[in-house]
Each structure stands twice: as C-alpha cells, then as structure tokens.
Residue, then its C-alpha position, 0 to 999 in steps of 0.5 A: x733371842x727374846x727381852x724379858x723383865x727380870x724382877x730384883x727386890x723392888x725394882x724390875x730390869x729388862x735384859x735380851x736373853x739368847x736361848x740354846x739346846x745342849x742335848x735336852x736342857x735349854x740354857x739361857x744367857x743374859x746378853x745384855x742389861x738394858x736398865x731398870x724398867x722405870x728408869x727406861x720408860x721415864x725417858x722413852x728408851x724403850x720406844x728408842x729402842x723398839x723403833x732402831x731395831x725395827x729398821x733391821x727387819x724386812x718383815x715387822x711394820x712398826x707403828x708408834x703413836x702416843x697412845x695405848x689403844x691404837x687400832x689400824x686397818x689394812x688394805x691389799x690392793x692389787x696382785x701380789 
C-alpha cells in the first residue's frame, strides 16, 4: 500500500492504493480517498494522520515539529 496524490482538473487529491501481481500485470486499486490535498493540508490532517498511523509500526520514529527543514542526530549507546 502506498499514498499518492492523483491530479483532477484544478484540484489534487491524496488517495491509499493497494498494489497486486495477477500473472505479469500489476493492478492497482484505490482504498481510500482521503480529500482534496488544500483542504487536508489547511486543517493539518495529514500531520493527524501520518502521527495515528506511526503509532502501529514498531519500526518507524516519527518526529513532528513545525518546521520544514528539520535536521536530527543520533547516538548509540552501549551494546545492542
């Protein structure tokens, strides 16, 4: 599964897609379409979304903050 942002006139909508193999074709299949793209991002529902689903995966860190350019370090301490 993967997002995409599928483009209809003037307007561009973010949509989940499942991916599947039927012999040598690859079909794809719209899940889900969240909204339009300008509507999502005036009310912050993407960052809403990105930080619920984060909370499923055991090995994605998510770091939000309000600014575009974040830069991070890491550190390893000790044995694994």
């Amino acid at each position: 599964m993967f997002a995409r942002i599928k483009k209809s006139g003037a307007h561009q909508y973010l949509q989940i897609v499942e991916n599947r193999r039927e012999g040598k074709k690859t079909i794809q299949r719209v899940l889900a379409t969240l909204g339009r793209m300008d509507h999502l991002q005036e009310k912050g529902e993407i960052e809403n979304l990105v930080r619920s689903l984060s909370r499923f995966s055991e090995r994605v860190l998510l770091v939000l903050s309000g600014e575009g350019d974040v830069q991070a370090c890491a550190k390893k301490i000790g044995p694994s």
